[in-house]
BALO-862400 format. One record per atom (N, C-alpha, C): residue number from 1; atom name; z, x, y. Coordinates in Angstrom, 3 decimals. Each point is the difference from the previous one (the first is absolute). Layout:
BEGIN
<rec nr="NUM" atom="CA" up="Z" east="X" north="Y"/>
...
***
This chain:
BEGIN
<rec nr="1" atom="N" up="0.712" east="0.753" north="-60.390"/>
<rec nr="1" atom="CA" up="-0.482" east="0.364" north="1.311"/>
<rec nr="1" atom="C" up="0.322" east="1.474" north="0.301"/>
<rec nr="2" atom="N" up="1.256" east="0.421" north="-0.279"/>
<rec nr="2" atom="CA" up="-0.255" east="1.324" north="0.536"/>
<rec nr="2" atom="C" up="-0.642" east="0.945" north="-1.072"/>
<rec nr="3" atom="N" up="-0.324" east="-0.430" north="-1.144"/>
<rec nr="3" atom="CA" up="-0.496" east="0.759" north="-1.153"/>
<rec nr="3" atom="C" up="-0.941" east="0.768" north="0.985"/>
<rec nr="4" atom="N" up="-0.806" east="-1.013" north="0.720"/>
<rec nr="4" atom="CA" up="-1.091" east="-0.088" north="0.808"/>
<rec nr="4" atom="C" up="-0.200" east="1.287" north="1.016"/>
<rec nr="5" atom="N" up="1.929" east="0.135" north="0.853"/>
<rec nr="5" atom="CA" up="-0.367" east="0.898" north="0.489"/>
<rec nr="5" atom="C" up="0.758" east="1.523" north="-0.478"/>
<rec nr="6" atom="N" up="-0.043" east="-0.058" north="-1.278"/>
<rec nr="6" atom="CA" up="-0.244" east="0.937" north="-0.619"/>
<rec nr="6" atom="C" up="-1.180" east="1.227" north="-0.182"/>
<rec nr="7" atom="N" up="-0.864" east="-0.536" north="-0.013"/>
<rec nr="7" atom="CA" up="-1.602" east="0.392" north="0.399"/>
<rec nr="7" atom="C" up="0.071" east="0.802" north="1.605"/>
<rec nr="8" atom="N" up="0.298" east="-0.448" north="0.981"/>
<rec nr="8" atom="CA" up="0.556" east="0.190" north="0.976"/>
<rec nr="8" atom="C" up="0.842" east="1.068" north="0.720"/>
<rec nr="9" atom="N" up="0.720" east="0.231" north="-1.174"/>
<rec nr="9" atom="CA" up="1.071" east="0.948" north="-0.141"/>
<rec nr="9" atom="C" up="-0.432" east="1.367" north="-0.150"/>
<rec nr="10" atom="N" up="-0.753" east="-0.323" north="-1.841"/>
<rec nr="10" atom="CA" up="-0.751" east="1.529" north="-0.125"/>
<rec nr="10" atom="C" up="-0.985" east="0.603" north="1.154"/>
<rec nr="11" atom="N" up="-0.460" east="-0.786" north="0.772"/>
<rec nr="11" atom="CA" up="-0.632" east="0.383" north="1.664"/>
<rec nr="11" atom="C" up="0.916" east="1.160" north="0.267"/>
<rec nr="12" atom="N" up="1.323" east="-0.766" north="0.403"/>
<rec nr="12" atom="CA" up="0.934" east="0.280" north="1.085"/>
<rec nr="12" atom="C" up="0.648" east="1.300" north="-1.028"/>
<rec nr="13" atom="N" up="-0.041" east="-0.114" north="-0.947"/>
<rec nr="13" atom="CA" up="0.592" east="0.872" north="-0.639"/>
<rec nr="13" atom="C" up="-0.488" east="1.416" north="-0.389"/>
<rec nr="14" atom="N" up="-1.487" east="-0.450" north="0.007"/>
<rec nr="14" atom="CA" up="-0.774" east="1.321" north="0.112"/>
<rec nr="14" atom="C" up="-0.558" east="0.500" north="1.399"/>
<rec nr="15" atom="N" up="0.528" east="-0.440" north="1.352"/>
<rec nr="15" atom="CA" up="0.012" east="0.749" north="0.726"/>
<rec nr="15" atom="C" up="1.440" east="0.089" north="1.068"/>
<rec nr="16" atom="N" up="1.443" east="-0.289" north="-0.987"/>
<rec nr="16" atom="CA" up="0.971" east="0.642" north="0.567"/>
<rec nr="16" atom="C" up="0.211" east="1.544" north="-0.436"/>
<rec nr="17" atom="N" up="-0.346" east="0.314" north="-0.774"/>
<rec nr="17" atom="CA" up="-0.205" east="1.631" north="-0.578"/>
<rec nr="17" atom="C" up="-0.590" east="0.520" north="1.451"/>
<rec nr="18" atom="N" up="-0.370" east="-0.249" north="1.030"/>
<rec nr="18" atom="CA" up="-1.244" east="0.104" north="1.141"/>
<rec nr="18" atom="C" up="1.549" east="0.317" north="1.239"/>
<rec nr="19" atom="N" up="0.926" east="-0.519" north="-0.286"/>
<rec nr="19" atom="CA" up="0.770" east="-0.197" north="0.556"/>
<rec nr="19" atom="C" up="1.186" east="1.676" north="0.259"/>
<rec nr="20" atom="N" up="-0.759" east="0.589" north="-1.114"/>
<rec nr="20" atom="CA" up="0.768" east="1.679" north="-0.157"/>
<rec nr="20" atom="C" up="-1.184" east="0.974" north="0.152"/>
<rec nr="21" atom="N" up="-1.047" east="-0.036" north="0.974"/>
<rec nr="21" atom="CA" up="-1.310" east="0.519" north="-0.365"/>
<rec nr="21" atom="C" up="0.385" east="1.037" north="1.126"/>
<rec nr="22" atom="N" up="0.768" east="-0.161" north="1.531"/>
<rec nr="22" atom="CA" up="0.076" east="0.779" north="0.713"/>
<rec nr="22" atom="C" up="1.187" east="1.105" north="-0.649"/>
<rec nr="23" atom="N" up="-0.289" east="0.960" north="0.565"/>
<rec nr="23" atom="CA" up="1.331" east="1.069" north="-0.435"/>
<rec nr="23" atom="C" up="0.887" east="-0.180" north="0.687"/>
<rec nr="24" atom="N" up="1.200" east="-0.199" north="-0.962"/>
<rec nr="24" atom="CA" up="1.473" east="0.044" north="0.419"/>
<rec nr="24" atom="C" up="0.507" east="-1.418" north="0.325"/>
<rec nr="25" atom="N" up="-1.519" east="-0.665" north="-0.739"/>
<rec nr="25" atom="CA" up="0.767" east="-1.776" north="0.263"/>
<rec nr="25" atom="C" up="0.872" east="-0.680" north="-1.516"/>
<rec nr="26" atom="N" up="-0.315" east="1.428" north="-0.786"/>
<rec nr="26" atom="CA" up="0.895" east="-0.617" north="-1.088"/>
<rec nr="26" atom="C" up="1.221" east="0.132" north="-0.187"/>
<rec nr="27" atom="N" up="0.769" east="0.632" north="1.478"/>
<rec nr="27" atom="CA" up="1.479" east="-0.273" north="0.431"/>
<rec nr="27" atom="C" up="0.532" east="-0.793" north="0.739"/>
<rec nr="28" atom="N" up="-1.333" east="-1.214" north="0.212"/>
<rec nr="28" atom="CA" up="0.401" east="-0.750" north="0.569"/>
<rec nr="28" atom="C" up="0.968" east="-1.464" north="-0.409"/>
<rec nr="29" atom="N" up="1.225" east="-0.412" north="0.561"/>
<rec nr="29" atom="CA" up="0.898" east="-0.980" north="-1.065"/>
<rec nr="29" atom="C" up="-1.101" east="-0.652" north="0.007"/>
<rec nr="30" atom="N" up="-0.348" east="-0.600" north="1.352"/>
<rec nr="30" atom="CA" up="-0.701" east="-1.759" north="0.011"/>
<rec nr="30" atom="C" up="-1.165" east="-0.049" north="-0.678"/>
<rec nr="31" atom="N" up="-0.711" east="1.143" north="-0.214"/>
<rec nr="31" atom="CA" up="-0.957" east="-0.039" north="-1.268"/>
<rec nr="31" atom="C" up="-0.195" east="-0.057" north="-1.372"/>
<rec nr="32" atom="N" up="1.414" east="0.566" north="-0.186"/>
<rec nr="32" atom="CA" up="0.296" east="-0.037" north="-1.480"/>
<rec nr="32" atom="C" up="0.433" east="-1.228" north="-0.233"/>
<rec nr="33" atom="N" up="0.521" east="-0.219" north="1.141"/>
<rec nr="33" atom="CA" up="0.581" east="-1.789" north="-0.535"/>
<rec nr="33" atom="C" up="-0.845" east="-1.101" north="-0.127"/>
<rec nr="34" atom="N" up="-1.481" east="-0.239" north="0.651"/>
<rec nr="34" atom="CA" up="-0.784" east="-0.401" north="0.395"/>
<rec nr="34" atom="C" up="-0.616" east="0.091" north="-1.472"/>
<rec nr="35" atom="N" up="-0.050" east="1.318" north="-0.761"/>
<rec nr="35" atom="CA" up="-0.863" east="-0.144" north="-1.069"/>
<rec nr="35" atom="C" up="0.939" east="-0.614" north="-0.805"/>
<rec nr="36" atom="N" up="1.156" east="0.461" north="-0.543"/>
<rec nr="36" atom="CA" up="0.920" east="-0.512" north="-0.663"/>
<rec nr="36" atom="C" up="-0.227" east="-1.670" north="0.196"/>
<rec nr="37" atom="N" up="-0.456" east="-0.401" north="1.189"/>
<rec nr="37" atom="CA" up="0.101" east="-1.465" north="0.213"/>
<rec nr="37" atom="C" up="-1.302" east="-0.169" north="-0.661"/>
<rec nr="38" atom="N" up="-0.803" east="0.390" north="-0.008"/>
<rec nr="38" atom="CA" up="-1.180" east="-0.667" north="-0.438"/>
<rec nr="38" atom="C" up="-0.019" east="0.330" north="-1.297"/>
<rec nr="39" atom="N" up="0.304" east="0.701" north="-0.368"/>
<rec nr="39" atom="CA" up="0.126" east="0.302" north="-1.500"/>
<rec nr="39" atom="C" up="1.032" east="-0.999" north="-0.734"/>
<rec nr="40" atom="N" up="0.316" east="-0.517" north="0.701"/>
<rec nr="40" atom="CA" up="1.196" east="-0.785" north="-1.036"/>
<rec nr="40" atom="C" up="-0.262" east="-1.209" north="0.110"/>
<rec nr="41" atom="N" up="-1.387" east="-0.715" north="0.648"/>
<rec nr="41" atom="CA" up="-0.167" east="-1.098" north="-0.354"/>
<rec nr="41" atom="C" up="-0.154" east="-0.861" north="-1.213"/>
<rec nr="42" atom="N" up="-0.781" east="1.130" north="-0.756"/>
<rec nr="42" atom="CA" up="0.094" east="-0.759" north="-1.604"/>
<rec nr="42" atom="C" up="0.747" east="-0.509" north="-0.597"/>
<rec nr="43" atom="N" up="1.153" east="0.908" north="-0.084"/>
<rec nr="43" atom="CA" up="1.314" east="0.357" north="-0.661"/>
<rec nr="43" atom="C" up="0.741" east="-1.724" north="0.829"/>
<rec nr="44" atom="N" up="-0.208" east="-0.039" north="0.723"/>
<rec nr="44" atom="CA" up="0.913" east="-1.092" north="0.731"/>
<rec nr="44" atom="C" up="-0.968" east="-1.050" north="-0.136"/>
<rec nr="45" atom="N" up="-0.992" east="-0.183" north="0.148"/>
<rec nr="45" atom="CA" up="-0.784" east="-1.253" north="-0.491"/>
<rec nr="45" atom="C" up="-0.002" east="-0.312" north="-1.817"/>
<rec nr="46" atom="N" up="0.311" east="0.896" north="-0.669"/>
<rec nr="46" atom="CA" up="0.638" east="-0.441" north="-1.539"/>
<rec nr="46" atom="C" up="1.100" east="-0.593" north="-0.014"/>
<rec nr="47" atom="N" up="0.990" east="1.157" north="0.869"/>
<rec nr="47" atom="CA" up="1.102" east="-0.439" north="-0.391"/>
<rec nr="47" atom="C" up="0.145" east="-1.378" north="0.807"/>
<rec nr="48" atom="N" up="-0.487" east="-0.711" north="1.125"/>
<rec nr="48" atom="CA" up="0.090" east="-1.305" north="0.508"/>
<rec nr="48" atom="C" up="-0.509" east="-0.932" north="-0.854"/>
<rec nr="49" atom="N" up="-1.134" east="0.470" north="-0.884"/>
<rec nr="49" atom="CA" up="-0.649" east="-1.083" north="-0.664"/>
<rec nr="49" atom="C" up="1.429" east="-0.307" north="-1.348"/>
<rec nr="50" atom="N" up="-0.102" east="1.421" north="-0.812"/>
<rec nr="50" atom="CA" up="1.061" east="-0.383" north="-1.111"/>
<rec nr="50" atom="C" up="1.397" east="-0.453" north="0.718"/>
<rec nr="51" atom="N" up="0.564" east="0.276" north="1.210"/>
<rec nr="51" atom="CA" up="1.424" east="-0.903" north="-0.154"/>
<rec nr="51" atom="C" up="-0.624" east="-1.064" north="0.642"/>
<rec nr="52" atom="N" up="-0.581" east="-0.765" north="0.358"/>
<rec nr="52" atom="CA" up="-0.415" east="-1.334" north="0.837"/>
<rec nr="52" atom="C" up="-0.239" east="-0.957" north="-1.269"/>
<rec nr="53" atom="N" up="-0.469" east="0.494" north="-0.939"/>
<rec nr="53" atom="CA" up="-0.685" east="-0.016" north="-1.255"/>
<rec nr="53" atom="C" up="1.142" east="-0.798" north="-0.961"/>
<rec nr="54" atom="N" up="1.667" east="1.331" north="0.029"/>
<rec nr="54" atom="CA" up="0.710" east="-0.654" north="-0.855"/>
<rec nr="54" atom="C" up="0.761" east="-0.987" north="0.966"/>
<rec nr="55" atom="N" up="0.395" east="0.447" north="1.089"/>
<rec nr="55" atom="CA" up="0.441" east="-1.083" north="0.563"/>
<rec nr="55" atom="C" up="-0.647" east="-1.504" north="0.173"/>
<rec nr="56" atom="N" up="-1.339" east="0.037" north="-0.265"/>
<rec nr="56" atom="CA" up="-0.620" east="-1.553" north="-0.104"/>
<rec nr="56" atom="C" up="0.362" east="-0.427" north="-1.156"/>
<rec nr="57" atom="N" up="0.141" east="0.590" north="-0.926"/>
<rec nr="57" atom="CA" up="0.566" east="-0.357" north="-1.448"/>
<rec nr="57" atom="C" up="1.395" east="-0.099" north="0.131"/>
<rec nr="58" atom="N" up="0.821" east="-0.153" north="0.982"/>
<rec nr="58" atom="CA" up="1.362" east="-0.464" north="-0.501"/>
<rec nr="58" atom="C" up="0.043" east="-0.659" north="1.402"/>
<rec nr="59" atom="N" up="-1.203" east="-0.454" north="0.319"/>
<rec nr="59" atom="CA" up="-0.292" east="-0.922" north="1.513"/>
<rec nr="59" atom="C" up="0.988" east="0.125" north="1.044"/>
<rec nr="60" atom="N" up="-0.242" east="0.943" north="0.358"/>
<rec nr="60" atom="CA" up="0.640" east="0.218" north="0.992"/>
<rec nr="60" atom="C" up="-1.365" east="0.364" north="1.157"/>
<rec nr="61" atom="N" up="-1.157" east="-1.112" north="0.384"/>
<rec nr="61" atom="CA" up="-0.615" east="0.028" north="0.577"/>
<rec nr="61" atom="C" up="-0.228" east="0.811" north="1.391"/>
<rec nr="62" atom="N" up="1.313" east="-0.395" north="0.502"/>
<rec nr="62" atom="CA" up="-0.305" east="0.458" north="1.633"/>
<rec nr="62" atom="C" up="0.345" east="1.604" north="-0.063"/>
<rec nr="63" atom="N" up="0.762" east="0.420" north="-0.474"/>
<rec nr="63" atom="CA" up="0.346" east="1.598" north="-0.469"/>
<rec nr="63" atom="C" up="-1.745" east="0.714" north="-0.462"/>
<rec nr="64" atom="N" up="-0.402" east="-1.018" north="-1.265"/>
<rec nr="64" atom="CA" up="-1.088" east="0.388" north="-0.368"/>
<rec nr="64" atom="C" up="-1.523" east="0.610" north="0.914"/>
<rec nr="65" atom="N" up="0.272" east="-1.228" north="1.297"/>
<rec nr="65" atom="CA" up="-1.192" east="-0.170" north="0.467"/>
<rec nr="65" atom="C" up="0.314" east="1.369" north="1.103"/>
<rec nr="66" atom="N" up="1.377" east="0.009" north="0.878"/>
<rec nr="66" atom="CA" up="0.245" east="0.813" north="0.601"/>
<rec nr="66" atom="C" up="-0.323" east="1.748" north="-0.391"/>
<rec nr="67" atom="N" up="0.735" east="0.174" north="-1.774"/>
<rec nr="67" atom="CA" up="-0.411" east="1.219" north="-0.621"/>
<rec nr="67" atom="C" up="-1.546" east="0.766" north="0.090"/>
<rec nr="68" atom="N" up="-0.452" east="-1.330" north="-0.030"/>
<rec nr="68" atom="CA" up="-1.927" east="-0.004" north="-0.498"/>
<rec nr="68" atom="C" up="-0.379" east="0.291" north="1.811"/>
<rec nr="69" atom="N" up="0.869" east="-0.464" north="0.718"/>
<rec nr="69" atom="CA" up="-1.121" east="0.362" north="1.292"/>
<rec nr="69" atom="C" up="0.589" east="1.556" north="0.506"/>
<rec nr="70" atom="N" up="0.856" east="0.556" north="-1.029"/>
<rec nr="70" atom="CA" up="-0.272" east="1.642" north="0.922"/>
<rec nr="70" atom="C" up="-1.039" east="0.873" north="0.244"/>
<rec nr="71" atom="N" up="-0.780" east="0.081" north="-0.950"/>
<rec nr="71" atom="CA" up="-1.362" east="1.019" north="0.451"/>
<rec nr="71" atom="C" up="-0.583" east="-0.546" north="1.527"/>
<rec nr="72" atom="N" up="0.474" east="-0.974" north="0.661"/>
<rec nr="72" atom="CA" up="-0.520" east="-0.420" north="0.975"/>
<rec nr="72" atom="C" up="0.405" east="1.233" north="0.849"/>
<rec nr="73" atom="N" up="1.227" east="0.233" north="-0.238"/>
<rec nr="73" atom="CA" up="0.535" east="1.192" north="1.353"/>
<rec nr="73" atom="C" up="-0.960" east="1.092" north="-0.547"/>
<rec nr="74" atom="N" up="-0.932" east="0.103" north="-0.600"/>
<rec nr="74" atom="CA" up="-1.229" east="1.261" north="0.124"/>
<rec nr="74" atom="C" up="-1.165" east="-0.755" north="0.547"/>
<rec nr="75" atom="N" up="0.238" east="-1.221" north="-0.330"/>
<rec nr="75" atom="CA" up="-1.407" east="-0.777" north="0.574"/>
<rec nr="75" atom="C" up="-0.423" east="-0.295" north="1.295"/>
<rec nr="76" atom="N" up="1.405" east="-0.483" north="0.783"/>
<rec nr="76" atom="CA" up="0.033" east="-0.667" north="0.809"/>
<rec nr="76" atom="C" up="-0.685" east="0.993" north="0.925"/>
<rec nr="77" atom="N" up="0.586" east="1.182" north="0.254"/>
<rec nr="77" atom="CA" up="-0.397" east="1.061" north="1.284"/>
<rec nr="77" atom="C" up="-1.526" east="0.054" north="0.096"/>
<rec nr="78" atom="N" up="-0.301" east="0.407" north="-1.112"/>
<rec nr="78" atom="CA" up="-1.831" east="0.267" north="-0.460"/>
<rec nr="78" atom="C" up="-0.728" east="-0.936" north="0.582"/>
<rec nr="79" atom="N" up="0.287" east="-1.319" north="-0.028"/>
<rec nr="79" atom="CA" up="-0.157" east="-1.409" north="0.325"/>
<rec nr="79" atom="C" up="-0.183" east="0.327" north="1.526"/>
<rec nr="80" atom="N" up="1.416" east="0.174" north="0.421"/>
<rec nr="80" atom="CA" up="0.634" east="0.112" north="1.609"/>
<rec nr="80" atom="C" up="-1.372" east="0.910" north="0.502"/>
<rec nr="81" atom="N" up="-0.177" east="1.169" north="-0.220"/>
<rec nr="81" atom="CA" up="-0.767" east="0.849" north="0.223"/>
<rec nr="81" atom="C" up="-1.590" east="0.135" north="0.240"/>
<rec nr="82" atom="N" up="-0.532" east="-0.512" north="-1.089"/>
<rec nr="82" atom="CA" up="-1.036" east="-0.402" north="-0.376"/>
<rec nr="82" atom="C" up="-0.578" east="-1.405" north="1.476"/>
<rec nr="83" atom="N" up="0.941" east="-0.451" north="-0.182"/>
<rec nr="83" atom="CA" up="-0.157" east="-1.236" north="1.299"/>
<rec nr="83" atom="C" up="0.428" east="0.361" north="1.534"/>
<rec nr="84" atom="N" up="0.446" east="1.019" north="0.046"/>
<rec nr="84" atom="CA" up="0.432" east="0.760" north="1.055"/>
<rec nr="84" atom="C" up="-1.268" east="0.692" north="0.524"/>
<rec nr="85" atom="N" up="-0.234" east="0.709" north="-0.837"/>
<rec nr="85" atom="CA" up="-0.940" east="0.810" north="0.167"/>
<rec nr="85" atom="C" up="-1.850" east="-0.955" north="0.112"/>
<rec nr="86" atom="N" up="0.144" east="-1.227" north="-0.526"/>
<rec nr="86" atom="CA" up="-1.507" east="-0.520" north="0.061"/>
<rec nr="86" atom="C" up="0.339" east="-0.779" north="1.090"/>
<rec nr="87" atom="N" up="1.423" east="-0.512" north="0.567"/>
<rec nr="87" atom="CA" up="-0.337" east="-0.673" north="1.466"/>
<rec nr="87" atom="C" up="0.198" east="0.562" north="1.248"/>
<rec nr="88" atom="N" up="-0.051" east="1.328" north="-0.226"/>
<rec nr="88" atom="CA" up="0.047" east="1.002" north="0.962"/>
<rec nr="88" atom="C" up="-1.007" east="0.584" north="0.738"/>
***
């Protein structure tokens, strides 16, 4: 499922670069962090899949399932947002 919103991502990812377009916004912290955040979804949706992955192999299920639902904290907001914004 989130492979899924992977697709999704490269969206979001090719227009946080959009995010340093004004001058003098590339001193901004909360922007840099913002990209830094979106940029590191990949990286954290591997690494959730491979440790969820070995931890199902030495069954330790509930650890597993918990590991596997972090990319949600990139998901969830987009979600939040997206529905914010269409029942508005």
């Amino acid at each position: 499922m989130f492979v899924l919103f992977t697709f999704v991502w490269i969206f979001f990812a090719m227009m946080s670069v959009m995010m340093f377009d004004t001058p003098g916004s590339e001193k901004l912290l909360w922007a840099q962090a913002l990209f830094a955040a979106i940029w590191i979804y990949p990286l954290a949706l591997l690494a959730s899949m491979i440790v969820s992955w070995i931890l199902y192999h030495y069954r330790k299920m509930k650890t597993a399932v918990t590991i596997g639902m972090v990319p949600l904290l990139w998901v969830l907001p987009i979600v939040a947002l997206l529905g914010y914004a269409n029942l508005s």
